[in-house]
N, C-alpha and C positions, 0 to 999 in steps of 0.2 A: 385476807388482810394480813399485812406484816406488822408484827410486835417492833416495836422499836428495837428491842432488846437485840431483835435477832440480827441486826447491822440494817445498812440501807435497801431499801426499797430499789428491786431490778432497773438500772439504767439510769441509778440515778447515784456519782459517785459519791466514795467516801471523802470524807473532810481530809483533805490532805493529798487528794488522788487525781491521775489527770483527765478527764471527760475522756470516753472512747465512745466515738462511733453506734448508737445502737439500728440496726435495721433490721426492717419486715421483712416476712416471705418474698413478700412481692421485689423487696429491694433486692436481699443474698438473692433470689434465683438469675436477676437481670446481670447480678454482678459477676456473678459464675457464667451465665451465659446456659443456663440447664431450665426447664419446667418446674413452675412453684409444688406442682405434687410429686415430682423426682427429688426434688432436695427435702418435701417436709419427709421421702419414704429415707432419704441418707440422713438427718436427723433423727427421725426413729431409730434408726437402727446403727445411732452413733460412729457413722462415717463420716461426719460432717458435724461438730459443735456446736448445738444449738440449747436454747430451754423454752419449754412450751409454759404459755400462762394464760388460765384462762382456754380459750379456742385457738389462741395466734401466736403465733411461734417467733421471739426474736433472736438476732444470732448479732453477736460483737466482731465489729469489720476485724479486727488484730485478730482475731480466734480464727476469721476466715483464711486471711494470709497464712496464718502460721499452719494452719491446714491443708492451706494448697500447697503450701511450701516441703513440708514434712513430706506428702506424695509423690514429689521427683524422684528420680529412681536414682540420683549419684549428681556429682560435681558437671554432669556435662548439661544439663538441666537448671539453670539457677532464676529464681523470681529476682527482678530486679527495682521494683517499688510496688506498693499498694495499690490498690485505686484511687487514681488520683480527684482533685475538683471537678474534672472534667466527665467524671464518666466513663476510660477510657481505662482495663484494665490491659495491662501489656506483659508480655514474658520474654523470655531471650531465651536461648536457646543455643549448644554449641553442635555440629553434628561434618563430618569430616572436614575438622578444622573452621569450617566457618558457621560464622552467628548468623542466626534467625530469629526474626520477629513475629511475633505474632498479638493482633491488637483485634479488640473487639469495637469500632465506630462509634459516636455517638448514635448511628441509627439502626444501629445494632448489627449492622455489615462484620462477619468473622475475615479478616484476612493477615494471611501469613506471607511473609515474604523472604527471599533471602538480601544480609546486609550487603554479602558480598567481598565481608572481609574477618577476618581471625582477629584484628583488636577489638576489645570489647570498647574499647572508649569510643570510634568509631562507629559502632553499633551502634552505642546510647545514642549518639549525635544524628545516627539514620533514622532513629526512632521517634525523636523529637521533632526531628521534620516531618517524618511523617505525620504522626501525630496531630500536626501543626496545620499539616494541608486536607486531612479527615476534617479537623474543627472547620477550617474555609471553607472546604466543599458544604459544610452541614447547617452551617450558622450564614455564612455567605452568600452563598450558592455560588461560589467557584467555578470555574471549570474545570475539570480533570485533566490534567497533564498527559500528554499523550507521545509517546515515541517515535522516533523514524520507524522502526522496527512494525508498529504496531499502523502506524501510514501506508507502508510499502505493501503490506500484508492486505489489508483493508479495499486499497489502490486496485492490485490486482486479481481481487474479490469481484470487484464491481466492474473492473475495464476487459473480462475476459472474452468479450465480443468484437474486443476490436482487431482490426487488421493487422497492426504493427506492434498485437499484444506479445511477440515474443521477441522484438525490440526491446519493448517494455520491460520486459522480462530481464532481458541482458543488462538493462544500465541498470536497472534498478538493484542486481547483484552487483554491479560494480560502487556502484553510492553505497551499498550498504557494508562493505569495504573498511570504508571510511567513516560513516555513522550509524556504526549499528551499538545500541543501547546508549543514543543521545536521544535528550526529547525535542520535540519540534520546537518550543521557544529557544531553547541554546541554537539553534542554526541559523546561521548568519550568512549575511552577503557577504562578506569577507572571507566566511569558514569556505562555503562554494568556492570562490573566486580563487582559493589557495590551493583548495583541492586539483580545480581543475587547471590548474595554470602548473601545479608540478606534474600534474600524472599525464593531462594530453598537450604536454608541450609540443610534440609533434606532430598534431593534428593540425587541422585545419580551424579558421573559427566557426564555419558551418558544423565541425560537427560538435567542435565545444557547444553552440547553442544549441543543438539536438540533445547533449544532454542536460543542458538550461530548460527547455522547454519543457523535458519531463516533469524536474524538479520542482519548475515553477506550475503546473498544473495540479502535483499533489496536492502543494498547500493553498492553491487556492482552493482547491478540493475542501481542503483540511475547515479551512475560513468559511466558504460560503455555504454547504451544504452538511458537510458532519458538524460544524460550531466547534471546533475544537480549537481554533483561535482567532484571536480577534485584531490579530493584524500582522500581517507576513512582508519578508524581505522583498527590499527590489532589486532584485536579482539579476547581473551583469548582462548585458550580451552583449558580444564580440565581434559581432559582423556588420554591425550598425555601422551604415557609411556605406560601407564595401557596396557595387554593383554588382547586381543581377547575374549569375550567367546566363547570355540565350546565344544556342549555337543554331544553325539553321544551313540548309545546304539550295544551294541555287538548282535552277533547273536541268545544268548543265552537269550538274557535280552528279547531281541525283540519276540520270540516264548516263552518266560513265559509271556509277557506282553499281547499280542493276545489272548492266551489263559482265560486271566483274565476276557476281556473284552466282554460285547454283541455281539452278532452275527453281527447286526447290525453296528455296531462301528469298529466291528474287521474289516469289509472286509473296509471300508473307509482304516483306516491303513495302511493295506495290500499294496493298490492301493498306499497308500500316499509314502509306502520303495519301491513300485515297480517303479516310474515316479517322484518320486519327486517334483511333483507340491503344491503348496499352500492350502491350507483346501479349501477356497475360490472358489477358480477352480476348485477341487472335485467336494465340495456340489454342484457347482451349473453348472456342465459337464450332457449335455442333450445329449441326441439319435442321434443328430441331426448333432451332432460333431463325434461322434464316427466312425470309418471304422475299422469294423472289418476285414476285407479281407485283407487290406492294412497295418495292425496294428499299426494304428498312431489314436490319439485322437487329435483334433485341438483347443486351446483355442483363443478365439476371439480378434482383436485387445483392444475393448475397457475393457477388463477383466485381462490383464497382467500390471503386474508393470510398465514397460518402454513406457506401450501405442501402444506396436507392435504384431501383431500372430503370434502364437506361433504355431510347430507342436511336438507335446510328441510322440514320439514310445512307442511301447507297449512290451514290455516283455512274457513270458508268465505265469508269475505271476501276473499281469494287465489285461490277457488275460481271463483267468482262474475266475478272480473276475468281470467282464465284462459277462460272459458267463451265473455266478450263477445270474445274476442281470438282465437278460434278461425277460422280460417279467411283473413285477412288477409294470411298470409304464410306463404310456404313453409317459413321456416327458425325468422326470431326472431321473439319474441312480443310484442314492442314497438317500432311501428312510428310512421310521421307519413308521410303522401302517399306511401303502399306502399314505402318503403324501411326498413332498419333505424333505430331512435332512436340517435342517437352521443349524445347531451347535455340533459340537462333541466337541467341548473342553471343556466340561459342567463338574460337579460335581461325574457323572460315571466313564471320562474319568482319573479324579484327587484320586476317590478311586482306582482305576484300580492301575497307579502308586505306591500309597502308598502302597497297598497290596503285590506289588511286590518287595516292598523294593529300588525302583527308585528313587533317588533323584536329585533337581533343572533341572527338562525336563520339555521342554516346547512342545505346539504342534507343533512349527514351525521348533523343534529340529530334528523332522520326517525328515525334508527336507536335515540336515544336517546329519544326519545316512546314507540318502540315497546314497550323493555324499563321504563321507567317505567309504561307502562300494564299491563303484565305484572306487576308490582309489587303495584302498586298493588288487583291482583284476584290476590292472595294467590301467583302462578305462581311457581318458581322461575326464576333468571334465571341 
């Protein structure tokens, strides 16, 4: 019991004085962010300012500050408020010229960040946003603000199976260029639209929308399956309108053209108007795949576009160039001076063209000759 005599009773101020703060173990330990039996062992042993009564130990929030305070090691270190209403102790920090934050959640999340900048006033204003957006996430349930940086990264986490993953790769160093430590709400149809209307002013629109389509598949990304937001730009494309290219070669064109071409080269070709498959799947169609009896060639899941297998029929124009090819090589079926063919779209293949007076074909144009002439004899395509 206390005498009156001897002043007021702990926690309870004196007549004239201003109410401070008194907290429990349980409170200083959460406030510090340490274990209630770590702080009552730094109150023992008067590292921490407290007074035991009774069993329970209370400690005065100002006693706490000024204590944490006092522990900085110099000026480059400074406490910059108490704990506030909120819960939410915070410090500043100065460390090769720039401030750092560092705040404890309301859910008791420790995170440090940097301000990114040398004014302190700046800082404070970074902090209070922060701040601002810990209480939304906590009390709201917000969503978490999330960056290109932190999309791009994620993006091709998840897309490293695909085929055009080192496409992917390429724009997405080039967008990040341009937004790297913006977050996904600030990006706008207009930011894209600016971007890409200065940098590939001399492109074409096809490939501006190649890099439209990445972009626009992140965030839907972002939208429908991470929930990272809840409603994304509509995003230009450029090519709307514009026709189709389909180049296609006549029957005539196609036997001056064969003819033009090596031996070697021509039956690739051949095989290419026969099946219509990809160069890709050609060159690199092994023994191994072929059934000749059954006349189907079979391309592997992991070698087609869509990622699925594929079964090609065989023609007997397929047949016929399969047959001469017999024997040449142990593995693949398309060869040049007994080794595998890596490439026919090479520099032969582009005089071949010009000699024949061809113009804008490409080699993939094979493929579309192919189904045009399927077409064209009534086949479905």
């Amino acid at each position: 019991m206390f005498n009156s005599n001897d002043g007021p009773a702990p926690g309870v101020p004196a007549a004239g004085a201003t109410a401070e703060r008194l907290l429990t173990l349980q409170e200083a330990a959460a406030a510090l962010g340490v274990h209630p039996n770590t702080l009552r062992h730094y109150a023992r042993t008067g590292v921490v300012p407290g007074a035991k009564f009774g069993r329970d130990w209370r400690f005065l929030e100002a006693d706490l500050v000024a204590s944490l305070r006092a522990r900085y090691p110099g000026p480059a270190r400074m406490q910059l408020s108490a704990p506030n209403q909120g819960g939410i102790i915070m410090a500043l920090w100065k460390r090769a010229n720039i401030y750092y934050v560092k705040l404890t959640a309301p859910d008791g999340t420790r995170i440090r960040r940097s301000a990114g900048t040398s004014d302190r006033k700046k800082a404070e204003e970074y902090h209070d946003r922060l701040k601002a957006e810990l209480w939304n996430l906590a009390k709201l349930k917000r969503r978490p603000r999330h960056s290109w940086d932190d999309a791009a990264l994620r993006w091709l986490k998840e897309m490293a199976h695909k085929k055009s993953y080192r496409d992917d790769v390429s724009r997405i160093r080039w967008f990040t260029r341009h937004l790297r430590g913006k977050m996904l709400d600030q990006v706008s149809r207009d930011m894209i639209d600016g971007i890409i209307s200065r940098q590939l002013a001399r492109r074409s629109d096809r490939t501006k929308d190649l890099y439209v389509a990445l972009i626009r598949a992140i965030f839907r990304k972002a939208m429908r399956e991470w929930e990272w937001l809840e409603h994304i730009p509509a995003f230009k494309t450029y090519s709307r309108g514009d026709k189709v290219r389909v180049r296609h070669l006549t029957h005539d064109q196609a036997k001056t053209l064969l003819e033009r071409l090596p031996v070697h080269q021509a039956k690739v070709v051949r095989f290419a108007l026969a099946t219509g498959l990809r160069q890709g799947n050609i060159l690199g169609l092994t023994w191994d795949r072929v059934d000749m009896a059954r006349r189907i060639a079979t391309i592997e899941h992991g070698d087609t576009k869509n990622g699925e297998a594929l079964g090609v029929p065989l023609n007997d124009v397929a047949l016929a160039v399969l047959g001469r090819q017999q024997g040449m090589h142990a593995t693949h079926v398309f060869t040049f001076r007994g080794r595998p063919l890596r490439n026919a779209n090479n520099r032969t293949w582009r005089a071949a063209l010009k000699a024949c007076g061809i113009e804008d074909f490409r080699w993939h144009d094979l493929r579309h000759t192919w189904a045009s002439w399927l077409r064209q004899n009534d086949v479905p395509t």
